[in-house]
N, CA, C and O of each residue as an XYZ file, in Angstrom:
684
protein
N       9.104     16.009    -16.259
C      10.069     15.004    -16.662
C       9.745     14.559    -18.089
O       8.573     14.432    -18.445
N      10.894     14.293    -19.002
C      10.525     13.643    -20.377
C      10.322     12.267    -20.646
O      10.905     11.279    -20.198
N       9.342     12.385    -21.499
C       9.089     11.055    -21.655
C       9.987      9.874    -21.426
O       9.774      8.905    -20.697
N      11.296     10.197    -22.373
C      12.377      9.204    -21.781
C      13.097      8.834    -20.933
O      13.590      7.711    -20.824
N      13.289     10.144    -19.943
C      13.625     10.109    -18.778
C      12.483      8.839    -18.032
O      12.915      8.033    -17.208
N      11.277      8.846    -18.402
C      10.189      8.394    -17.330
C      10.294      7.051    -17.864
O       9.648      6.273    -17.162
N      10.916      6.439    -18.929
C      11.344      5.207    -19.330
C      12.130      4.513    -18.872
O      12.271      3.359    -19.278
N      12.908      5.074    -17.828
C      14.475      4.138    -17.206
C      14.171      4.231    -15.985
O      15.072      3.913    -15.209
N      13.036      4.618    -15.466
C      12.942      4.808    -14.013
C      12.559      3.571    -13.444
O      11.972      2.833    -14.235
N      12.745      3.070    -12.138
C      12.619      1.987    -11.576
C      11.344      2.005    -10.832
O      10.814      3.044    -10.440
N      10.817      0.686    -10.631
C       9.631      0.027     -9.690
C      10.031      1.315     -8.254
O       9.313      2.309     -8.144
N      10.874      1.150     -7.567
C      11.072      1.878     -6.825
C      11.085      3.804     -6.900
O      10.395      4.633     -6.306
N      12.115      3.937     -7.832
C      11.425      5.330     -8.449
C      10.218      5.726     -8.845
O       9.734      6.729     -8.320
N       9.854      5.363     -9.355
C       8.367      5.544     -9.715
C       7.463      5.444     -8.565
O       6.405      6.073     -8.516
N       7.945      4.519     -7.477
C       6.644      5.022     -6.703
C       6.724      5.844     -5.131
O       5.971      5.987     -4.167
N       8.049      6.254     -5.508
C       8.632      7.028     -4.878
C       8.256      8.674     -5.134
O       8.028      9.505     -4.254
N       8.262      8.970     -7.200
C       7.977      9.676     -7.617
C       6.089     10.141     -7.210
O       5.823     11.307     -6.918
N       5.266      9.337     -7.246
C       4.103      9.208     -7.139
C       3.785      9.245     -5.225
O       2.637      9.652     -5.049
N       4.209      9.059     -4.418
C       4.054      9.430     -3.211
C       4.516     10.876     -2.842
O       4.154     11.508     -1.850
N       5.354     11.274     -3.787
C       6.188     12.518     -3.681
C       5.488     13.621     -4.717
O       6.048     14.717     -4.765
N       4.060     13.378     -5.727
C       3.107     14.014     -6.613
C       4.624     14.437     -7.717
O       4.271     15.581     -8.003
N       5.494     14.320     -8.193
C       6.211     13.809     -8.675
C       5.891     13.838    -10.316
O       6.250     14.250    -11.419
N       5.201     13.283     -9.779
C       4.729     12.158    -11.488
C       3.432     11.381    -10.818
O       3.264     11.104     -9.630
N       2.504     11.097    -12.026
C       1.468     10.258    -11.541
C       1.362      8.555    -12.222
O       2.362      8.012    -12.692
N       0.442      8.092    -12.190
C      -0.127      6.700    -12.775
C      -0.229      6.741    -14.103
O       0.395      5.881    -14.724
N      -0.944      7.632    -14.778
C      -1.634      7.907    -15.682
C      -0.403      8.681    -16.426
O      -0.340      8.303    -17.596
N       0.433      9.493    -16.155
C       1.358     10.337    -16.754
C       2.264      9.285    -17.131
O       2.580      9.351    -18.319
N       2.952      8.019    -16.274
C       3.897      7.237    -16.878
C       2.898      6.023    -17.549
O       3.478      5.164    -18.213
N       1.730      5.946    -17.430
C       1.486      5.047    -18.393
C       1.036      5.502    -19.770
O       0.945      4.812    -20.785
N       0.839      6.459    -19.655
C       0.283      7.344    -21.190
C       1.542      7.608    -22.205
O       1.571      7.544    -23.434
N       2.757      7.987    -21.094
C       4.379      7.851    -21.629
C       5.194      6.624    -22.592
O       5.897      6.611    -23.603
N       4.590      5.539    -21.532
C       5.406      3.971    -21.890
C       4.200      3.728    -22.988
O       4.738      3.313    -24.015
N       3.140      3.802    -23.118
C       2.258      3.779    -24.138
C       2.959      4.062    -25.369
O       3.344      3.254    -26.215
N       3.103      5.649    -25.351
C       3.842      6.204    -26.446
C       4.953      5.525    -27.355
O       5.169      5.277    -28.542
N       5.530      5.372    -26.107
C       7.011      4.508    -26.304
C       6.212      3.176    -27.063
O       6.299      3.181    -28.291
N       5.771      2.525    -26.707
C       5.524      1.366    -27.339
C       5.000      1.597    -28.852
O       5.516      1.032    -29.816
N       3.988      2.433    -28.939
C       3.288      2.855    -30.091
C       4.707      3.032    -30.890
O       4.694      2.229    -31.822
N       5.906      3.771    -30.876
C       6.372      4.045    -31.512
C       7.720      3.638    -31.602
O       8.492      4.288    -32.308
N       8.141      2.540    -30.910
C       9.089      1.477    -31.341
C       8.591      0.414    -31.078
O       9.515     -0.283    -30.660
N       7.657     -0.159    -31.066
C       7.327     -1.719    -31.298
C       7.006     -2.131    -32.519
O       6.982     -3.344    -32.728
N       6.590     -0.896    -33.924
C       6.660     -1.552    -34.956
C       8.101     -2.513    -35.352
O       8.110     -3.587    -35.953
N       9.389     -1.677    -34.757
C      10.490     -2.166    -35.452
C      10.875     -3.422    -34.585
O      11.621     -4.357    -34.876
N      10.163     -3.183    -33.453
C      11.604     -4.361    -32.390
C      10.457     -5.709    -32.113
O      11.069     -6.754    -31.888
N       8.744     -5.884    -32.088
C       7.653     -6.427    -32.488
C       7.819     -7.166    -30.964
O       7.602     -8.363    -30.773
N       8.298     -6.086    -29.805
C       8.255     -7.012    -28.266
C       7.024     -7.559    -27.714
O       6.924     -8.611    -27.082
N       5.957     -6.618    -28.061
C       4.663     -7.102    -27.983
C       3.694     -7.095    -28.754
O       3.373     -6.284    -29.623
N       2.924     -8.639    -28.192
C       1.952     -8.858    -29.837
C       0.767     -8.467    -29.106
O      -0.094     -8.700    -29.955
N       0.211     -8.069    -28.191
C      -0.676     -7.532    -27.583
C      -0.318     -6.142    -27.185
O       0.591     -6.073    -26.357
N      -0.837     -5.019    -27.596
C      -1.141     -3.469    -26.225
C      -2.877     -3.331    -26.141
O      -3.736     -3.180    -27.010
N      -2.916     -3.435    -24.961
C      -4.429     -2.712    -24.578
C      -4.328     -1.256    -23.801
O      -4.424     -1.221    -22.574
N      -4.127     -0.050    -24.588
C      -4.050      1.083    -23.926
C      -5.352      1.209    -22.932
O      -5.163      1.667    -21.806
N      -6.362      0.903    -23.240
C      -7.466      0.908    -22.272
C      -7.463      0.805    -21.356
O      -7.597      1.641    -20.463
N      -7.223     -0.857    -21.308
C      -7.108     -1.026    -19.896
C      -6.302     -0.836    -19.189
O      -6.519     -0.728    -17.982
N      -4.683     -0.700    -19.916
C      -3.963      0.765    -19.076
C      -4.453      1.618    -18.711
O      -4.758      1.565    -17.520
N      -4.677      2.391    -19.180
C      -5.133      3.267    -18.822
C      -6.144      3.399    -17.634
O      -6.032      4.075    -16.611
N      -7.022      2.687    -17.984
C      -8.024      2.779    -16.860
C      -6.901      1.942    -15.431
O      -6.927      2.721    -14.478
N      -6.555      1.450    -15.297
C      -5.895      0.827    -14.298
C      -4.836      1.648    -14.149
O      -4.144      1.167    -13.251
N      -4.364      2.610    -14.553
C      -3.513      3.862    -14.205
C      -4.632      4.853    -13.343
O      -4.716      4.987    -12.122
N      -5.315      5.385    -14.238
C      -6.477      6.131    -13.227
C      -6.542      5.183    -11.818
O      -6.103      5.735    -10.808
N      -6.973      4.019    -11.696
C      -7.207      3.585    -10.772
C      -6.497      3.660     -9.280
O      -6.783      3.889     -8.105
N      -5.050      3.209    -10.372
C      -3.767      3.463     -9.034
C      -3.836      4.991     -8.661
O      -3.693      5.244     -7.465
N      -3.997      5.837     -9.354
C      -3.971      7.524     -9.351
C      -4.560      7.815     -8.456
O      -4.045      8.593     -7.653
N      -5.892      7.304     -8.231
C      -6.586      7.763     -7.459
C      -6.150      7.262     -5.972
O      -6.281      8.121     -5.100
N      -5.615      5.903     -5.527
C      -5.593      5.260     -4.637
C      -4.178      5.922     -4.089
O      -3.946      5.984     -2.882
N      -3.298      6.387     -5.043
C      -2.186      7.891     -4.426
C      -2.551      9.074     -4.131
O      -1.971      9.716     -3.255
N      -3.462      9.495     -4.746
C      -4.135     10.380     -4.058
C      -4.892     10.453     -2.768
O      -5.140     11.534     -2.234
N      -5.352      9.006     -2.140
C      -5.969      9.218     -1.042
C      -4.694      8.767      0.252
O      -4.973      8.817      1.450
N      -3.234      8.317     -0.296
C      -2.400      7.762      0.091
C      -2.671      6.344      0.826
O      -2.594      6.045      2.018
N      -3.017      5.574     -0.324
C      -3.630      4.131     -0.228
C      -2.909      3.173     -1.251
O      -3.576      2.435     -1.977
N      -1.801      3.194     -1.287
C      -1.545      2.272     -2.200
C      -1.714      1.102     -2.236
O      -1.190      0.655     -1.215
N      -2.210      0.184     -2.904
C      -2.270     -1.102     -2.404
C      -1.287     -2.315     -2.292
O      -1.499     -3.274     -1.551
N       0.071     -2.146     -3.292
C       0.995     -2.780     -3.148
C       2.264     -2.155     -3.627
O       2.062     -1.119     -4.261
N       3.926     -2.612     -3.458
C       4.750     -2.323     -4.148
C       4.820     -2.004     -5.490
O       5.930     -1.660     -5.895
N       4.064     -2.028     -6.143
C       4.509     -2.269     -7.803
C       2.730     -1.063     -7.970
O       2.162     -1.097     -9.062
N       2.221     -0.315     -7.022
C       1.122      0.044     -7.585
C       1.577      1.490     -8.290
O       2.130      2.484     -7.819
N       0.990      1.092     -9.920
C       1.047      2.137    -10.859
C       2.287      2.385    -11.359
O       2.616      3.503    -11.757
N       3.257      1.101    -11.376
C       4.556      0.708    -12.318
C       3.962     -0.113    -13.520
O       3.614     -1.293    -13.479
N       3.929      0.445    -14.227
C       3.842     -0.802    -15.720
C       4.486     -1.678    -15.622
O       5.585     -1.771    -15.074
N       3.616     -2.760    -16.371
C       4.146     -4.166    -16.309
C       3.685     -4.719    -17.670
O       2.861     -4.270    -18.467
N       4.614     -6.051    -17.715
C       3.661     -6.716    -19.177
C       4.108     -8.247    -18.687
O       4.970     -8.690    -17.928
N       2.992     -8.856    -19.583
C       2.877    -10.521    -19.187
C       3.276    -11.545    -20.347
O       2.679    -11.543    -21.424
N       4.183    -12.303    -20.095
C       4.787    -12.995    -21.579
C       3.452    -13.674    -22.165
O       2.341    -13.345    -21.748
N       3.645    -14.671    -23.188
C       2.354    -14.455    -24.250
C       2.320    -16.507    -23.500
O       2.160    -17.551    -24.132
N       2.458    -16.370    -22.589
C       2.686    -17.758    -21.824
C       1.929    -17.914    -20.849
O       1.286    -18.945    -20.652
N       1.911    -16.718    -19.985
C       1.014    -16.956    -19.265
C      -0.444    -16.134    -18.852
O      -0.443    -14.904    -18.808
N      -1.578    -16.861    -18.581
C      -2.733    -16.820    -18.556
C      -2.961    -15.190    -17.628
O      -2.798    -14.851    -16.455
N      -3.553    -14.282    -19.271
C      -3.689    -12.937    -18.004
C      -5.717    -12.978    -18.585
O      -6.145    -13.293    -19.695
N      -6.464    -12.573    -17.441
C      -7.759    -12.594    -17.717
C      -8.330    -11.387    -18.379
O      -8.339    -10.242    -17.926
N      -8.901    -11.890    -19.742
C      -9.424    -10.592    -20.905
C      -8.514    -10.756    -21.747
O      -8.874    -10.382    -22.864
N      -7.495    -11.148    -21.709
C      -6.498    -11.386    -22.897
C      -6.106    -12.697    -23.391
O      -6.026    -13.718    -22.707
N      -5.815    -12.559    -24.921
C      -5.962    -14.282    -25.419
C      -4.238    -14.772    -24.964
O      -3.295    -13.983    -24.901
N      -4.185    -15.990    -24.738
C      -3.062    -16.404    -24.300
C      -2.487    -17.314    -25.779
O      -2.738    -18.514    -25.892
N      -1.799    -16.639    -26.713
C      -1.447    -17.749    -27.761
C      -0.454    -18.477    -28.160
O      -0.283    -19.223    -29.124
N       0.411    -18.033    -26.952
C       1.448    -18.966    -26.639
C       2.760    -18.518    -28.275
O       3.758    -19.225    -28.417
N       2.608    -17.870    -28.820
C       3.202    -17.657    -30.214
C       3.003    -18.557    -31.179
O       3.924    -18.816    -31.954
N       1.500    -19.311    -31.310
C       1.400    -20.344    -31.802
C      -0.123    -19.667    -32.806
O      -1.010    -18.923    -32.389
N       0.053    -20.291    -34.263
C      -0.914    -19.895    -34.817
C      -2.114    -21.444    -34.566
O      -2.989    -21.717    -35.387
N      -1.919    -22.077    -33.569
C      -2.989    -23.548    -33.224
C      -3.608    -23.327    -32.350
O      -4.578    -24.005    -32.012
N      -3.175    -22.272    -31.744
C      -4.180    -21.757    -30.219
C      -5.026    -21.109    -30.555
O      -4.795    -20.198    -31.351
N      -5.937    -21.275    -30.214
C      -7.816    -20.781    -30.502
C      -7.631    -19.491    -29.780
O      -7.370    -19.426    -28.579
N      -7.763    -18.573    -30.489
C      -8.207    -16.889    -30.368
C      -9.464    -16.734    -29.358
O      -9.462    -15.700    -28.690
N     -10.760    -17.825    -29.128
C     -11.746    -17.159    -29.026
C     -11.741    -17.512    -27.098
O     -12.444    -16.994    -26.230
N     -10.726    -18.507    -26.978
C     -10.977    -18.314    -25.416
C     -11.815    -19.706    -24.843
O     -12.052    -20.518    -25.737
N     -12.218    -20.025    -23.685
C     -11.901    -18.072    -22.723
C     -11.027    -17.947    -22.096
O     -10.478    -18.943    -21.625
N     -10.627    -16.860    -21.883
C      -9.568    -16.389    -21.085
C     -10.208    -15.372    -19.899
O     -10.255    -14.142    -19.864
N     -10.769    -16.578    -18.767
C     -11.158    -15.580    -17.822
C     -10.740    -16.097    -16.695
O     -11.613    -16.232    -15.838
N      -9.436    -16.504    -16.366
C      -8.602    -16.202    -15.214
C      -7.348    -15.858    -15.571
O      -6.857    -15.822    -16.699
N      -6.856    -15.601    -14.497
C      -5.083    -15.430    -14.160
C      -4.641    -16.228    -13.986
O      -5.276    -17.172    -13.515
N      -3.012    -16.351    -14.316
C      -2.625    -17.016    -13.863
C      -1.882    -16.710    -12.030
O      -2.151    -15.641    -11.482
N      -1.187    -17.531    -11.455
C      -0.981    -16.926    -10.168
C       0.269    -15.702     -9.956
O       0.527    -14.935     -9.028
N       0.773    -15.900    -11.060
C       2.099    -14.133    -11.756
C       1.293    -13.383    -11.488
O       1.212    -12.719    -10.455
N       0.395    -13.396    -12.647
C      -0.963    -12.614    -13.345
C      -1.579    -11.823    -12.162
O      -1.536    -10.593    -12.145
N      -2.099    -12.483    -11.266
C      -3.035    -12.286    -10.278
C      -2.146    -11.602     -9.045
O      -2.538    -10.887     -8.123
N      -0.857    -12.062     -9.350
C      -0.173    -10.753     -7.915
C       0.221     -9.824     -8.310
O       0.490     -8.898     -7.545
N       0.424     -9.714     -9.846
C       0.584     -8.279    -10.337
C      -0.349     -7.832    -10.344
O      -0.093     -6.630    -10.280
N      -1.515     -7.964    -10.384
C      -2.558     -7.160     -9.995
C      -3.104     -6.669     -8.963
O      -3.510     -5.520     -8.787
N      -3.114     -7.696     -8.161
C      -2.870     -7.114     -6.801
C      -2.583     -6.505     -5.880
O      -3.108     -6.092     -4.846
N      -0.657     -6.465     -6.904
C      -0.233     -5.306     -6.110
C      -0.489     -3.968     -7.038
O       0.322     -3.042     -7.022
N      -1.381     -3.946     -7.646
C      -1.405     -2.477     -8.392
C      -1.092     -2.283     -9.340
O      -1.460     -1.191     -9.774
N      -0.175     -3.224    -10.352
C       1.044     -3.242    -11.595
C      -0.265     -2.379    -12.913
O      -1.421     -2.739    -13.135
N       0.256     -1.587    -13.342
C      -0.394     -1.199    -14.504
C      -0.406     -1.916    -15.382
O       0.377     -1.421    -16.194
N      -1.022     -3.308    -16.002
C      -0.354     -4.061    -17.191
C      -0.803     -3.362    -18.523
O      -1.839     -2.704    -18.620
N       0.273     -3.623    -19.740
C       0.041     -3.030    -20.663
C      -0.399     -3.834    -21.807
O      -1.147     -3.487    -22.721
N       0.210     -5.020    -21.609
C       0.327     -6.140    -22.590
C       0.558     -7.257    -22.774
O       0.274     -7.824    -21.719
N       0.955     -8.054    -23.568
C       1.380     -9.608    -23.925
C       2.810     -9.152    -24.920
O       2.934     -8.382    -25.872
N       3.848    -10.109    -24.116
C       5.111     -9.573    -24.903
C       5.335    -10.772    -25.741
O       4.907    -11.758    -25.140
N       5.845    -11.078    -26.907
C       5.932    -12.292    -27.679
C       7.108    -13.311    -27.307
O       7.938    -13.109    -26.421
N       7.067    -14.017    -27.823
C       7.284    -15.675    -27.634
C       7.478    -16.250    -28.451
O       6.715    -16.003    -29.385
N       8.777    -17.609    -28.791
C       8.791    -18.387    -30.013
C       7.591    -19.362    -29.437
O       7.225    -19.545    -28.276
N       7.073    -19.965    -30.783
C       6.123    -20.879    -30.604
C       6.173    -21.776    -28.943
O       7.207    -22.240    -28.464
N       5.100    -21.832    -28.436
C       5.280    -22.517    -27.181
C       6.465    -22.154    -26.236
O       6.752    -22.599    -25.125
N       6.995    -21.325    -26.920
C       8.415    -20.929    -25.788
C       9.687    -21.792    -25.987
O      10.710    -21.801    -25.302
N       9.319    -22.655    -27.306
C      10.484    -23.959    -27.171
C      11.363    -23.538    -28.494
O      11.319    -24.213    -29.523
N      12.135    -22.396    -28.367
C      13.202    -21.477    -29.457
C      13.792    -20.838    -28.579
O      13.465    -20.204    -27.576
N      15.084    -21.198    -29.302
C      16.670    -19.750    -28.900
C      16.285    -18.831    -28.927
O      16.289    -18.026    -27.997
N      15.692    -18.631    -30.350
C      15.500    -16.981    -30.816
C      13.761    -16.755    -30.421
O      12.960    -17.685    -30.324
N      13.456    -15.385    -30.241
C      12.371    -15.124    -30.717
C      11.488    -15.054    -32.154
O      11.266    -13.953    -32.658
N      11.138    -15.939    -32.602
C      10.349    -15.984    -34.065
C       9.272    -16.935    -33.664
O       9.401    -18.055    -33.170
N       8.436    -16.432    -33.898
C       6.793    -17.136    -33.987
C       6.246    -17.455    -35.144
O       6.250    -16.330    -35.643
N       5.792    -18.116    -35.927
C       4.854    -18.284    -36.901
C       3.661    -17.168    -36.811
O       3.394    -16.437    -37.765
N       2.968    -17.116    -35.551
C       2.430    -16.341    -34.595
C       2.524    -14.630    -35.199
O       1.676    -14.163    -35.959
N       3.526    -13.982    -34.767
C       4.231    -12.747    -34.376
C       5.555    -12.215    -35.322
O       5.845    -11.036    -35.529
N       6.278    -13.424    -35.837
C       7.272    -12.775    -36.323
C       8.613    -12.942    -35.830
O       9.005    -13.997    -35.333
N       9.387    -11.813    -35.975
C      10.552    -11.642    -35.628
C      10.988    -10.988    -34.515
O      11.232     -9.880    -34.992
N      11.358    -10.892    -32.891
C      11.807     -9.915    -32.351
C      13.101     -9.401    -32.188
O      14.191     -9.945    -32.014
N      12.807     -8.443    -32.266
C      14.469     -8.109    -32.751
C      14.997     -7.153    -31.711
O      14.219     -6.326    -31.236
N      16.542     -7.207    -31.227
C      16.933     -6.697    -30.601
C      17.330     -5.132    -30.529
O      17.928     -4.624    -31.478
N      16.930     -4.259    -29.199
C      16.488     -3.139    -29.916
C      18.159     -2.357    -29.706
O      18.454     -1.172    -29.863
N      18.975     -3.430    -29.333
C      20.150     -2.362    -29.087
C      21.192     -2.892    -30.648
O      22.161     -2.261    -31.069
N      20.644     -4.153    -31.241
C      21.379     -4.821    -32.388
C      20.289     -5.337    -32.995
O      20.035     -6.505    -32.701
N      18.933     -4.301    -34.446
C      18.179     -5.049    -34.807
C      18.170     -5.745    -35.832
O      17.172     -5.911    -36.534
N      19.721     -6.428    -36.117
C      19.669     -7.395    -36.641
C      19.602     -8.855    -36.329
O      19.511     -9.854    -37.042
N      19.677     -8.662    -35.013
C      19.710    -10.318    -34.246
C      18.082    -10.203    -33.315
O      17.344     -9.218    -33.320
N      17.878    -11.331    -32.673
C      16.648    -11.382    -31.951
C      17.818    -11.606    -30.577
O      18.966    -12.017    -30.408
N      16.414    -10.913    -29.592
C      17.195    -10.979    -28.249
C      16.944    -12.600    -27.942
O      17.405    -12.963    -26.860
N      16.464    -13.343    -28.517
C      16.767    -14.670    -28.104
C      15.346    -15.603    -26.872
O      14.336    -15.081    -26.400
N      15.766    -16.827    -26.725
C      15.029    -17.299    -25.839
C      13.426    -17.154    -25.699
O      12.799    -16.250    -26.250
N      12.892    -18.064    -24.969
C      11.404    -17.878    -24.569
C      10.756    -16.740    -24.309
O       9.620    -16.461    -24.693
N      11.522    -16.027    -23.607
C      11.638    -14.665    -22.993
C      11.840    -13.303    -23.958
O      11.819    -12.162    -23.495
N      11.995    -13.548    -25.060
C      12.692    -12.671    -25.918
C      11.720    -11.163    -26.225
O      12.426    -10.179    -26.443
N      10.706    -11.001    -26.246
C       9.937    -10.054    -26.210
C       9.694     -9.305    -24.646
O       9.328     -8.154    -24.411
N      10.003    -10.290    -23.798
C      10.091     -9.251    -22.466
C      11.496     -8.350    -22.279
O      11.602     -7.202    -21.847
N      12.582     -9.310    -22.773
C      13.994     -8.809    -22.969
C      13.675     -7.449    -23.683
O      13.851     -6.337    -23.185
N      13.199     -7.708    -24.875
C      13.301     -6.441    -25.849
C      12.609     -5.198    -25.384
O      13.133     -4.087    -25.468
N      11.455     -5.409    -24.905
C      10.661     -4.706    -23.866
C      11.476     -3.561    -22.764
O      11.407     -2.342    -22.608
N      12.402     -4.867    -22.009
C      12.840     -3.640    -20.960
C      14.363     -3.734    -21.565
O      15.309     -3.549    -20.800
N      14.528     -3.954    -22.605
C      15.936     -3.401    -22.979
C      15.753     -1.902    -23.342
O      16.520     -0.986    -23.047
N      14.303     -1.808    -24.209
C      14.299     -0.669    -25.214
C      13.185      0.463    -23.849
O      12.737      1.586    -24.084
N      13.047     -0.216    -22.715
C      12.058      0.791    -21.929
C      10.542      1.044    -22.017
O       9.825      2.027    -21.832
N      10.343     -0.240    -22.373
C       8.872     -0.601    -22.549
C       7.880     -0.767    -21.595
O       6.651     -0.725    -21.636
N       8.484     -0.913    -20.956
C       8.009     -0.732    -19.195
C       7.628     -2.546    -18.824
O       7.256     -2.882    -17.700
């Protein structure tokens, strides 16, 4: 399957695909990786990627399909966490250049913690107007996000980097 094809596929496809050897963990997260690497300079949905720990948390789910153990609905679907709420190992900065970088950031929040749970591959932190309190997406923070189907406007709202995310197939 092509990369882009493996971009529009659903929570449900995907792990449909992966019970069925299909496609694996590691194959659609190494994919949506790509994808990000190479339109998030223009559309700026996320101000965080940690391929790593994708990655390694793709292997992880991989393996747990392989023994036909999944541990939840969403195991080895990419996911990403707005820049709002508390994911553990990652700085939470709210799109604010007043929030302290150094932490700590060593819990979840309770989103955080059932996407993990159930398996979710996370990839990242998607951006945010300052504190979340903007129409548009623009941060002092991050910038501009821009809409990836019109990038002259921002997709808007608190939310605006998750919008842009799964508008453009960011997983």
């Amino acid at each position: 399957m092509l990369h882009d094809e493996i971009a529009w596929l659903g929570a449900d496809e995907l792990t449909r695909a992966y019970r069925e050897r299909r496609l694996s963990p590691v194959e659609v997260a190494q994919a949506t990786l790509d994808r990000i690497e190479a339109l998030n300079p223009k559309l700026n949905a996320f101000c965080l990627v940690d391929r790593e720990s994708a990655l390694a948390d793709a292997r992880a789910s991989e393996a747990r399909w392989k023994r036909g153990e999944p541990i939840g609905p969403v195991d080895g679907v990419p996911a990403s966490v707005k820049d709002l709420i508390l994911t553990r190992g990652w700085p939470t900065l709210r799109g604010s250049l007043t929030t302290d970088r150094a932490g700590p950031w060593d819990s979840d929040a309770p989103a955080t913690a059932r996407l993990r749970e159930a398996g979710a591959v996370l990839l990242g932190k998607t951006t945010t107007p300052e504190f979340g309190w903007r129409g548009s997406t623009d941060s002092p923070l991050t910038g501009i996000t821009r809409n990836p189907w019109r990038t002259d406007t921002t997709p808007g709202g608190s939310s605006g980097g998750a919008v842009a995310a799964v508008a453009a197939g960011l997983g």
